[in-house]
Backbone as a ProteinNet text record, in pm:
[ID]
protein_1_A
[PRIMARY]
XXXXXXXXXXXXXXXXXXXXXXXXXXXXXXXXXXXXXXXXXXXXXXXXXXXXXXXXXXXXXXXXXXXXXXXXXXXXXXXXXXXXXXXXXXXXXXXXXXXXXXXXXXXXXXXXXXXXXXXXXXXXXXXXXXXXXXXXXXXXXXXXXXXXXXXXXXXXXXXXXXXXXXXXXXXXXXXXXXXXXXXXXXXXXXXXXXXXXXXXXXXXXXXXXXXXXXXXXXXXXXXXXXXXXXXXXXXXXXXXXXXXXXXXXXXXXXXXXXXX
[TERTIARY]
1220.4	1080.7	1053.5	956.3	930.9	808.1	836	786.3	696.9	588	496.9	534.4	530	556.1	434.2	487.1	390.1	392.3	474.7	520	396.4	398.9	279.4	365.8	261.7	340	290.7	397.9	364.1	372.4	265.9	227.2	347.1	343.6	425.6	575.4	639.8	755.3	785.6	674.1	701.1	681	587.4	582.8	709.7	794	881.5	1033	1019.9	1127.6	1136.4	983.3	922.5	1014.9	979.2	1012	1147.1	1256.4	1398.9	1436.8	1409	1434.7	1456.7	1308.1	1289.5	1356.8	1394.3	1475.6	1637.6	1697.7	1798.1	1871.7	1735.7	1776.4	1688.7	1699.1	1616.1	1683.8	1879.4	1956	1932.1	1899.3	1882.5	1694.8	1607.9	1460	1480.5	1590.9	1570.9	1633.2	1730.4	1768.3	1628.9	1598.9	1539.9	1362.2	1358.1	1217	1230.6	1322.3	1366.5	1330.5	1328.9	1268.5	1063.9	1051.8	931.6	834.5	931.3	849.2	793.8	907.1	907	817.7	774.2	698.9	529.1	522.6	415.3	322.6	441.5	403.4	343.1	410	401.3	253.4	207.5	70	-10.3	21.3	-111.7	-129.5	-2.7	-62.5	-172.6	-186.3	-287.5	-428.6	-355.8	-467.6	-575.4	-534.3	-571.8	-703.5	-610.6	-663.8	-787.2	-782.7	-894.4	-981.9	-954.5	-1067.2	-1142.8	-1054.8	-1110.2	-1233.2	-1202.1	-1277.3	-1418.2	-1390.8	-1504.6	-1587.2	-1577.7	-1645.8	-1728.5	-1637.8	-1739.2	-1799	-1745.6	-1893.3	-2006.4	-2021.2	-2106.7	-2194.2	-2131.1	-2232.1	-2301.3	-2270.1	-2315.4	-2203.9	-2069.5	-2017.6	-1918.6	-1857.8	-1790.5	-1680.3	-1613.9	-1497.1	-1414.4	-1286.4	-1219.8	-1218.2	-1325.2	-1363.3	-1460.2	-1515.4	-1636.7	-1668.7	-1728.7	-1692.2	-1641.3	-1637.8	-1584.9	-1453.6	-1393.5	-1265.2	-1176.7	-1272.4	-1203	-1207.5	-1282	-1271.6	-1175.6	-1100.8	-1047.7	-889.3	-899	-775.6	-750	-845.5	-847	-787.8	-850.9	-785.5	-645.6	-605.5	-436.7	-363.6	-416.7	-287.1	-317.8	-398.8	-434.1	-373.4	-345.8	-231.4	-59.7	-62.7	49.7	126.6	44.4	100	83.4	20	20.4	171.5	180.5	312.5	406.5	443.8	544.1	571.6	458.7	480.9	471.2	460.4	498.9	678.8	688	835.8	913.1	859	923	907	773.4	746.4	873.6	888	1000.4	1141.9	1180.9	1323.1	1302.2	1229.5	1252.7	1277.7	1165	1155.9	1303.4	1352.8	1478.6	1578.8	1622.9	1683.8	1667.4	1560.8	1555.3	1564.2	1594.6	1587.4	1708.6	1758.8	1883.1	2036.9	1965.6	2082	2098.7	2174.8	2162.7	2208.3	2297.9	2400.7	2284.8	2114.9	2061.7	1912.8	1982.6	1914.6	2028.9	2112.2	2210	2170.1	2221	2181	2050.9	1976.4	1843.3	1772.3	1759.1	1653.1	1637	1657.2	1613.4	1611.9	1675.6	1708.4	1563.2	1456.1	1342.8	1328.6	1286.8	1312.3	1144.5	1133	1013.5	945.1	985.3	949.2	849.8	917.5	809.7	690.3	711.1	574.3	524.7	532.6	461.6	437.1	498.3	426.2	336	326.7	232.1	100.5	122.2	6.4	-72.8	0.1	-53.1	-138	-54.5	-115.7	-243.3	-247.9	-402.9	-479.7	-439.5	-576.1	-626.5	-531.8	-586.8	-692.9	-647	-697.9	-801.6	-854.1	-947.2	-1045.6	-1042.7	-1095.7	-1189	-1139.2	-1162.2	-1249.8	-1238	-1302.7	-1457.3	-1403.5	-1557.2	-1642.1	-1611.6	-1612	-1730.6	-1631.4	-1676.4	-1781	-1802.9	-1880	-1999.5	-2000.7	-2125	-2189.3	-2107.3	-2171.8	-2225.6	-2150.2	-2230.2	-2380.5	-2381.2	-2557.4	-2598	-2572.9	-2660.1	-2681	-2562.8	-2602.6	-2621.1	-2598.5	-2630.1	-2782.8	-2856.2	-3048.9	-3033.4	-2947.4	-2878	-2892.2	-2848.1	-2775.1	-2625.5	-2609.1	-2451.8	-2396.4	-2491.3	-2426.7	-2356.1	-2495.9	-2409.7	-2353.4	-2321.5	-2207.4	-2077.4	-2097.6	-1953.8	-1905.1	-1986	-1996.7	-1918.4	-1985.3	-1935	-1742.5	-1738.5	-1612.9	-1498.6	-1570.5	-1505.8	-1449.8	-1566.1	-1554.5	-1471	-1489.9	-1391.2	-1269.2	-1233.1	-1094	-1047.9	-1118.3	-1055.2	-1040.4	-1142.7	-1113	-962.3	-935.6	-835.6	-690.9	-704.9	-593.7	-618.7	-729.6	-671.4	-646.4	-658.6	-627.1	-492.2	-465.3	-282.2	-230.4	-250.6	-166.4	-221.7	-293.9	-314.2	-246.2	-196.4	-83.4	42.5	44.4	194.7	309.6	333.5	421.3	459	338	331.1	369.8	347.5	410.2	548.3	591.9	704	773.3	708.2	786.3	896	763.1	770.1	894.1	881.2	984.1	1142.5	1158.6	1295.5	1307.9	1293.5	1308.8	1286	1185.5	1146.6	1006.1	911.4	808.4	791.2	660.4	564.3	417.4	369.8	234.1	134.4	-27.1	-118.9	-144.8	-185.9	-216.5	-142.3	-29.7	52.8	30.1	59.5	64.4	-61.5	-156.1	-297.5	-329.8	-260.8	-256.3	-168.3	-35.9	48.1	27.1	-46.9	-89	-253	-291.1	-384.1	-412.5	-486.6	-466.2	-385.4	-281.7	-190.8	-243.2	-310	-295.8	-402.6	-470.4	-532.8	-473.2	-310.7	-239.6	-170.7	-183.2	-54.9	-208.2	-285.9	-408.2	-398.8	-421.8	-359.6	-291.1	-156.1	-16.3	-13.5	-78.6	-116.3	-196.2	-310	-375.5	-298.1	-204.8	-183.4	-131.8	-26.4	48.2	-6.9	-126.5	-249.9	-282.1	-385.9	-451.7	-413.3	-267.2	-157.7	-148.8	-114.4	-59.2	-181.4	-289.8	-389.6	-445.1	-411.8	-428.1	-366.8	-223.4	-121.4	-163.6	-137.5	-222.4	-313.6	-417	-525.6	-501.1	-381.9	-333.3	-270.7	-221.2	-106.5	-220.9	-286.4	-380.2	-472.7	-489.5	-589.1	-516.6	-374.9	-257.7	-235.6	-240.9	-264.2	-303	-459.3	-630.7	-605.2	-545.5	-580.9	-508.8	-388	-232.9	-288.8	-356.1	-388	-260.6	-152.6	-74.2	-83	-188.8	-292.9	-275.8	-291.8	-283.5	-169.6	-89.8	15.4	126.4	160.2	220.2	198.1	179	16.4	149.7	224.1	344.8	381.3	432.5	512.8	414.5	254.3	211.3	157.3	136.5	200.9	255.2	401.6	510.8	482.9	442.9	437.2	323.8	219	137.9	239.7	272.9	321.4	440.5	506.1	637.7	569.6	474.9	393.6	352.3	309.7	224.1	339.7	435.4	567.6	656.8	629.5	670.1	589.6	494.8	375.2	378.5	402.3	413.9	504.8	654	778.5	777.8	689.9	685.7	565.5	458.2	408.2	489.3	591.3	654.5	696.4	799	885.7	817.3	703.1	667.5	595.3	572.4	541.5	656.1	765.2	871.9	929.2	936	992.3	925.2	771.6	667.4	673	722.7	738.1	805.1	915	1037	945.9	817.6	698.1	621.7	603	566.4	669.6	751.2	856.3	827.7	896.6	887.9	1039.9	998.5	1199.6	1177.9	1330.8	1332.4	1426.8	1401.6	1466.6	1513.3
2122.8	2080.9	1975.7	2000.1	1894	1826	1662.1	1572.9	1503.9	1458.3	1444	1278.7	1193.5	1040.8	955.4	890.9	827.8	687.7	614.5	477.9	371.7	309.7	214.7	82.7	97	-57.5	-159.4	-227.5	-382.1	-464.8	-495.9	-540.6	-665	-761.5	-887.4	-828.2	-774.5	-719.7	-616.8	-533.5	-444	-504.2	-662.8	-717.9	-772.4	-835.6	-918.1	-844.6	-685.2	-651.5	-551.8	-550	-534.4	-639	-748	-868.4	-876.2	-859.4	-852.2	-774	-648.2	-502.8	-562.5	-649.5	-622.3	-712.4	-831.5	-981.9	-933.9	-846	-818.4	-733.5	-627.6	-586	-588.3	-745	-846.9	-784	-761.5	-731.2	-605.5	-516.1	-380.5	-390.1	-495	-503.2	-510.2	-627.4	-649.6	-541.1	-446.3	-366	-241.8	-242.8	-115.8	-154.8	-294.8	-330.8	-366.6	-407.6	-411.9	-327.2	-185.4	-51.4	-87.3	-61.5	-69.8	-180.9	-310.8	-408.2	-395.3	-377.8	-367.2	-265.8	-154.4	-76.8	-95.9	-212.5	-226	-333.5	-442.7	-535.5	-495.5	-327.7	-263.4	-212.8	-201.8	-112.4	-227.8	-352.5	-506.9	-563.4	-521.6	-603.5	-532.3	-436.8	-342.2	-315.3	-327	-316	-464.3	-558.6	-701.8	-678.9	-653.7	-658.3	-561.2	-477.2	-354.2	-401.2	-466.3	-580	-676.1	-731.4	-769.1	-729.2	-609.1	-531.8	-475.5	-462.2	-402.4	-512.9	-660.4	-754.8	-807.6	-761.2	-763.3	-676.9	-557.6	-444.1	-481.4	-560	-555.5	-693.3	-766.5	-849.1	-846.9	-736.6	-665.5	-703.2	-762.6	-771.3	-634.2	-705.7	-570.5	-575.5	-412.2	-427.4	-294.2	-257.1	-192.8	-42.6	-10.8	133.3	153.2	305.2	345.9	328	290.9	288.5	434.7	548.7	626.9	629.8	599.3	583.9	507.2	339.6	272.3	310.2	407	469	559.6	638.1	703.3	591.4	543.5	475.6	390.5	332.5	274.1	365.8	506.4	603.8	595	635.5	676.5	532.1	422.6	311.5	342.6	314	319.6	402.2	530.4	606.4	576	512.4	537.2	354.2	282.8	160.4	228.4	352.3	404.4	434.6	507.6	629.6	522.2	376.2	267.7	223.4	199.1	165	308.5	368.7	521.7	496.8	541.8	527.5	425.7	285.9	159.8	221.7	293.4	298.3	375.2	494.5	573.6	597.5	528.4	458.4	332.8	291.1	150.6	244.7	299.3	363.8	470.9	537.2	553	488.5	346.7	274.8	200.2	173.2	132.3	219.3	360.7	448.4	509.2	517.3	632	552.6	423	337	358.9	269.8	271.6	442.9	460.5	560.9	728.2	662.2	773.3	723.5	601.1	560.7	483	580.6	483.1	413.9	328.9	261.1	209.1	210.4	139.3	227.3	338.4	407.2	545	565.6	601.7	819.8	823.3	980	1046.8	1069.2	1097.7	1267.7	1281.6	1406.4	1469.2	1586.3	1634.8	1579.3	1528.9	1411	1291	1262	1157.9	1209.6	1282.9	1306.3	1410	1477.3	1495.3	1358.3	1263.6	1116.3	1114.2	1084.3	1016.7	1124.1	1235.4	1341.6	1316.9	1266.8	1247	1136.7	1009.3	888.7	931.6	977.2	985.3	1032.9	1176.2	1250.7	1146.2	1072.7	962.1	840.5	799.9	720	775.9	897.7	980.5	1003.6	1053.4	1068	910.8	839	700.4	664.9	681.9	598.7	709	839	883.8	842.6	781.2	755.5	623.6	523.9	403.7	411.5	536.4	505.4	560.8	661.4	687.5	580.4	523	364.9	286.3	252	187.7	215.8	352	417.2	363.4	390.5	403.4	212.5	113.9	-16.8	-60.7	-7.7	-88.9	-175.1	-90.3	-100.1	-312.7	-310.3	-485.8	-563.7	-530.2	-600	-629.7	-747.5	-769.7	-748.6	-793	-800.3	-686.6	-620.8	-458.7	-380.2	-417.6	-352.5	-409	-524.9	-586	-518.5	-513.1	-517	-331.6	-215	-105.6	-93	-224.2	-200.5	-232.3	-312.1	-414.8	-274.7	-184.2	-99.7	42.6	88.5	117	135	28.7	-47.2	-55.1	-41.7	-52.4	72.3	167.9	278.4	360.8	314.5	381.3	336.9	199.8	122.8	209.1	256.6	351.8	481.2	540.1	693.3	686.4	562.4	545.2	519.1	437.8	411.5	566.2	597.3	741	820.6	799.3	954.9	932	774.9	719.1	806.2	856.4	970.5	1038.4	1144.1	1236.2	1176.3	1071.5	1036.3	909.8	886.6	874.1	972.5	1062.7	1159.3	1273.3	1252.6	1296.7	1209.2	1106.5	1036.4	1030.4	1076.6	1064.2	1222.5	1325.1	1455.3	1499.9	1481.6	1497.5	1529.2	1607.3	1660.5	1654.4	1585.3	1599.2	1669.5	1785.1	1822.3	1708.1	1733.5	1628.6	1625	1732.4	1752.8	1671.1	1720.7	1641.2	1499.6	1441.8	1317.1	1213.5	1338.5	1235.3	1260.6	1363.4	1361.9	1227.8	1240.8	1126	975.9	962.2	833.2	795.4	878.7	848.6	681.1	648.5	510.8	401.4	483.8	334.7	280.2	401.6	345.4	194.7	186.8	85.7	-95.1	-38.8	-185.4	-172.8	-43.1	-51.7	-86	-118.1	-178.2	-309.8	-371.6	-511	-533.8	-469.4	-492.5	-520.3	-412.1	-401	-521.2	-586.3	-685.3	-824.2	-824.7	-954.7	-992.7	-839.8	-881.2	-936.9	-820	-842.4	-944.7	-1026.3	-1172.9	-1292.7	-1302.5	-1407.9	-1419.3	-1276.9	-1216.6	-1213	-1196	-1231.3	-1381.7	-1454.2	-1632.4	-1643.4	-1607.3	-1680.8	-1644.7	-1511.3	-1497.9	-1545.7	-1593.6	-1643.8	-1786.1	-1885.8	-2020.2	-1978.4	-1915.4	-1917.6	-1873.7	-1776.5	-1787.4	-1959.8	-1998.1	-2139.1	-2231.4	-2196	-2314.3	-2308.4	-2182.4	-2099.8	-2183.6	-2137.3	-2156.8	-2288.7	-2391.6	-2547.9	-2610.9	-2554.7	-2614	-2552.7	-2413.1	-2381.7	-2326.9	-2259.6	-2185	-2086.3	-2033.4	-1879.9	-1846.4	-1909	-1900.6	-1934.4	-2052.8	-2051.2	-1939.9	-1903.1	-1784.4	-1688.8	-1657.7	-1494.8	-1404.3	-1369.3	-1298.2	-1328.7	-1424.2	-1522.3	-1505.1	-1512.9	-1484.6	-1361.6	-1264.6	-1111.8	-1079.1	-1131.2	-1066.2	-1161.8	-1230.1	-1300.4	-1217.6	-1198	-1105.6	-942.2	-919	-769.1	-821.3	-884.3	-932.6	-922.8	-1034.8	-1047.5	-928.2	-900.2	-712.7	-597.2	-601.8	-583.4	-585.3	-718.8	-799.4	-726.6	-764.8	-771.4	-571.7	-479	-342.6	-359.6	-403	-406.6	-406.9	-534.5	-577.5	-544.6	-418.6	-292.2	-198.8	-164.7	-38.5	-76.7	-171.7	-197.3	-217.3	-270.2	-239.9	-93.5	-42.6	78.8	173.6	166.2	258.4	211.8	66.2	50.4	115.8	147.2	189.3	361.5	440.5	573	647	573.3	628.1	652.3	618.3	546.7	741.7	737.4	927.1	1018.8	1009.9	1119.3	1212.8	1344.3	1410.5	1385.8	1421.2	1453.2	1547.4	1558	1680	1692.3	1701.2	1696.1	1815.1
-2867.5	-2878	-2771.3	-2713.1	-2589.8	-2672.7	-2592.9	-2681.6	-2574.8	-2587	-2501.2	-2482.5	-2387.8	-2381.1	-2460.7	-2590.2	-2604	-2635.5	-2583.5	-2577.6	-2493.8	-2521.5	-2459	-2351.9	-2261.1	-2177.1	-2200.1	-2195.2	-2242.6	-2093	-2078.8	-1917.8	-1888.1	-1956.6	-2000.5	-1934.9	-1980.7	-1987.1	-1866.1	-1851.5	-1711.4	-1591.1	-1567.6	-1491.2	-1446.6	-1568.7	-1530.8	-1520.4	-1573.4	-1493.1	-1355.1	-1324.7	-1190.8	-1079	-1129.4	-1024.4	-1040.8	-1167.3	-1157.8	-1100.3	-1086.2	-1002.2	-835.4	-806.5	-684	-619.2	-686	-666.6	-691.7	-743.9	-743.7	-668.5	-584.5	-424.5	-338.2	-341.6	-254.9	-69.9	-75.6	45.9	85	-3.6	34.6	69.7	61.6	75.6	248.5	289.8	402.5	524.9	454.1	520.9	522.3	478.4	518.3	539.9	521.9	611.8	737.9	816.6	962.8	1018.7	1016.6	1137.9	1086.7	947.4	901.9	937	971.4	1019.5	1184	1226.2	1375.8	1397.1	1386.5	1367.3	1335	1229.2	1173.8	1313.5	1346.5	1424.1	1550.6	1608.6	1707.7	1713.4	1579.1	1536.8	1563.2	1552.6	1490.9	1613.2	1718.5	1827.6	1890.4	1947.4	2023	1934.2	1764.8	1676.9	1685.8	1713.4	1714.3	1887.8	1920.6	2088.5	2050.7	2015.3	1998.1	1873.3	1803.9	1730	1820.1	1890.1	1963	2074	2135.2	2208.7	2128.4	1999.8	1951.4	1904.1	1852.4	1921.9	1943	2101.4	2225.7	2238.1	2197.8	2208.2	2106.1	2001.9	1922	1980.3	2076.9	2142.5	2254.6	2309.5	2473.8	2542.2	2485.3	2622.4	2685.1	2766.9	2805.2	2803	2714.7	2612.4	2749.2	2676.4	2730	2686.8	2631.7	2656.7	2523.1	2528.6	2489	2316.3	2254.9	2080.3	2064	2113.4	2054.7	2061.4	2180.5	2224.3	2128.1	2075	2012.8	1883.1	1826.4	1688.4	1690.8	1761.3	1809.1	1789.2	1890.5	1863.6	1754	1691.5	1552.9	1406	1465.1	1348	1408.6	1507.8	1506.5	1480.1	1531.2	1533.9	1339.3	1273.8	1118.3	1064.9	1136.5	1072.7	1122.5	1237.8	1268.7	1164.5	1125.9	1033.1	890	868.6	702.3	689.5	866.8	829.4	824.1	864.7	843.5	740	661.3	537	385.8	451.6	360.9	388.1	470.3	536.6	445.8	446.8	349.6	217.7	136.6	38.9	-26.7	70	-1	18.3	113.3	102.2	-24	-38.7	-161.9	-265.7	-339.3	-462.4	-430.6	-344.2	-395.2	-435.1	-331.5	-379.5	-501.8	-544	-698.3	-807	-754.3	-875.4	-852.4	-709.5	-685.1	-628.9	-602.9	-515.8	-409.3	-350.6	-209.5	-112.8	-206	-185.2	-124.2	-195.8	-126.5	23	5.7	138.3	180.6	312.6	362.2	491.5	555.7	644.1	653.2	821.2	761.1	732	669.3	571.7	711.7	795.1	917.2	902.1	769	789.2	673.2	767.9	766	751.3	603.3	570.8	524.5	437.3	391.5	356.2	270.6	102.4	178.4	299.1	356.9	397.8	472.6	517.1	335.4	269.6	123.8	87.2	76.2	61.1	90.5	247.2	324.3	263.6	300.8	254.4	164.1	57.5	-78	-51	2.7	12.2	70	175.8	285.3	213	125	29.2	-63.1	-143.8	-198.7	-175.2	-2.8	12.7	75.2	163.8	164.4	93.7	-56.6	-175.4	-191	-218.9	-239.7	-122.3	-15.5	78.3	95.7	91.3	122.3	-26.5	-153.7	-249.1	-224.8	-143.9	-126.1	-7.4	124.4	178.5	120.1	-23.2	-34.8	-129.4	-206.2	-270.3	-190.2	-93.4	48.9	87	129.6	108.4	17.5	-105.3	-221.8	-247	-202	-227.9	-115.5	26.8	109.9	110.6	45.6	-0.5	-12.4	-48	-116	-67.9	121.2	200	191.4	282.2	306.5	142.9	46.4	-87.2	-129.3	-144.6	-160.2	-80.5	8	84	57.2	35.3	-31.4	-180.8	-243.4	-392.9	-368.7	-293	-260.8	-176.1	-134.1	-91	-188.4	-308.2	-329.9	-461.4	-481.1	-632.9	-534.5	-392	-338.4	-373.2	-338.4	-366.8	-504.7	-553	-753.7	-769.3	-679.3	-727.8	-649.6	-550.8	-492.4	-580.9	-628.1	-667.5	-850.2	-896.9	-1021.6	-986.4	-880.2	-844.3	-808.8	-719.1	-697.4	-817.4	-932.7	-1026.1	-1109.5	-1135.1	-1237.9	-1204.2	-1032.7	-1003.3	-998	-1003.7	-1015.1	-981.8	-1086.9	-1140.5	-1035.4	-1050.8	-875.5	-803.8	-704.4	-576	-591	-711.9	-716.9	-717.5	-792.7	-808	-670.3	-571.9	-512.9	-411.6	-408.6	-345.5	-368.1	-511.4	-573.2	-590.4	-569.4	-594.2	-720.5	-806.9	-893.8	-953.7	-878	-873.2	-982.2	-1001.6	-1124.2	-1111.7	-1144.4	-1069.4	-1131.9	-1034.2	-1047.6	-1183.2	-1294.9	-1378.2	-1479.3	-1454.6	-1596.1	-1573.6	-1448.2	-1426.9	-1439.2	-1452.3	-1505.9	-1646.2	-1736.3	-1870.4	-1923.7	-1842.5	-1898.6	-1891.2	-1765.8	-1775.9	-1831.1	-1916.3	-1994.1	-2071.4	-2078.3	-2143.2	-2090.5	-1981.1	-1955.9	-1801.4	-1733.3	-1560.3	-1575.4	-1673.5	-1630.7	-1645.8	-1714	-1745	-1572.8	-1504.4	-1368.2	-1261.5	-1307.8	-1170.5	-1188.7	-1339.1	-1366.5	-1295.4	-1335.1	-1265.7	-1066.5	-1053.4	-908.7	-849.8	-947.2	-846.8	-890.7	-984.8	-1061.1	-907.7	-850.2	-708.8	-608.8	-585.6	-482.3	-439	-503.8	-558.5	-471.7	-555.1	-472.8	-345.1	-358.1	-210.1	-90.7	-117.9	-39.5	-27.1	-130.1	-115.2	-66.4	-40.9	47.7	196.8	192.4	354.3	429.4	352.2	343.2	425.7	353.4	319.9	456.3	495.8	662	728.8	736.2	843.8	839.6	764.5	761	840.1	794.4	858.6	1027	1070.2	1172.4	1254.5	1225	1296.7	1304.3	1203.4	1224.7	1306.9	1299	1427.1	1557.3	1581.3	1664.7	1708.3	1601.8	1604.3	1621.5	1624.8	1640.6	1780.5	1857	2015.4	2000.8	2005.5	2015	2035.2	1940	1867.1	1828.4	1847.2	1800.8	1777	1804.9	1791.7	1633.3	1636	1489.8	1387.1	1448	1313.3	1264.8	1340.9	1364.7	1275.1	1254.6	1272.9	1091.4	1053.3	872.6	845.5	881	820.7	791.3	885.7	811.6	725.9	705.2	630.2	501.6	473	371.2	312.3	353.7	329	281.5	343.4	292.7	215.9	179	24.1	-85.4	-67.1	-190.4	-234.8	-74.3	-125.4	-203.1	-167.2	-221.6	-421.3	-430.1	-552.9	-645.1	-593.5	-696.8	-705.6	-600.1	-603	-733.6	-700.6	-832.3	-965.9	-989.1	-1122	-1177.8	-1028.3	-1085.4	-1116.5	-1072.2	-1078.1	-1248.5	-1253.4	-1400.2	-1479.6	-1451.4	-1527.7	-1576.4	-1450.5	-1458.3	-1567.8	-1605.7	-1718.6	-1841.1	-1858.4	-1975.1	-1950.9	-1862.5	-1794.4	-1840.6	-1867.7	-1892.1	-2002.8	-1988.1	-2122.7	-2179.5	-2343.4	-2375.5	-2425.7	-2438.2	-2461.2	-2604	-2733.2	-2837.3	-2908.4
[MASK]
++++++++++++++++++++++++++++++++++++++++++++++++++++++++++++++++++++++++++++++++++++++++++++++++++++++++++++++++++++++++++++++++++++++++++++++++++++++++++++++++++++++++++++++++++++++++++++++++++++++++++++++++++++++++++++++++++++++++++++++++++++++++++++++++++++

């Protein structure tokens, strides 16, 4: 008789062995964010410069090529820092579920499963965003307000479509396919304790960023170092993925069927 999962999470408790999980292969975090970082930093510098450029295009001045060009290159560097941290996403979630023994070295043996990740990830975040630009229309009427207010419900919504499929794209990471269906029956009632879970991380993690860029701008470490602080923004961003993975993965076993 197959038994449908019906155990409830206790946010309290999945949080805090979220953070034991992720603090206890804190050595295996740094091995296999080394290619992922370097990578990410590779995407922020040219991405920075081309913020820059666009700007100046929005003040008449004169930038280093056409807005289409820089939309253009804005989509690929945007994919090519998704595909870095897809890459981190699913070397971690094996190692917290499979051990090291199935991510050896620095994570580097790049198989199907990643790119079915990444896939998943983009339709997701796809879904969601044409989501959020048609709220945009409909509140831009607002002003700046409601355009904020549209990014802001965006974003909640992408962060419950990622935790509602949980399952699925863990699943998909550890060899254990779960289709969409089941995985949004099973997390019925619970995805909305794994968005909690998700911004409790968030929050912080964006004050702190927040707090080093301020520290930045005021030392005038910004110029200074523009590299160094580069290179803590993606670390950060890194971390903070690190430590939803992990409460979402403690969370998954809660998805299971048994089988009695």
């Amino acid at each position: 008789m197959i038994i449908e999962p019906k155990r409830e999470i206790l946010l309290g408790p999945l949080m805090r062995i979220g953070l034991m999980r992720c603090w206890a292969a804190r050595d295996h975090f740094i091995r296999l964010a080394v290619i992922p970082l370097a990578a990410m930093v590779a995407v922020l510098v040219p991405f920075q410069t081309m913020a820059l450029d666009v700007m100046m295009t929005a003040t008449g001045e004169t930038a280093g090529g056409t807005e289409q060009d820089l939309s253009l290159q804005f989509v690929l560097l945007g994919l090519c820092y998704a595909a870095a941290i897809n890459v981190f996403a699913v070397n971690w979630l094996r190692q917290l579920t499979l051990g090291s023994a199935a991510v050896p070295g620095l994570g580097l043996s790049l198989t199907g499963r990643h790119l079915r990740f990444l896939l998943m990830i983009v339709a997701i975040s796809f879904v969601t965003g044409l989501a959020g630009m048609v709220l945009a229309l409909v509140l831009g009427t607002l002003g700046m307000a409601g355009v904020m207010a549209a990014l802001m419900i965006g974003l909640l919504l992408w962060a419950a479509l990622l935790a509602r499929l949980s399952p699925s794209w863990i699943g998909i990471a550890i060899d254990a396919p779960m289709p969409l269906g089941t995985a949004w029956r099973r997390t019925t009632g619970q995805s909305y304790k794994l968005v909690i879970a998700m911004l409790a991380v968030e929050v912080p993690l964006a004050l702190c960023q927040q707090i080093i860029d301020g520290v930045f701008r005021m030392t005038g470490l910004i110029e200074a170092a523009p590299l160094t602080f580069t290179v803590i923004v993606a670390a950060t961003q890194l971390i903070g993925v690190a430590v939803q993975l992990a409460i979402l993965v403690s969370a998954y076993p809660h998805f299971l069927r048994e089988t009695v």
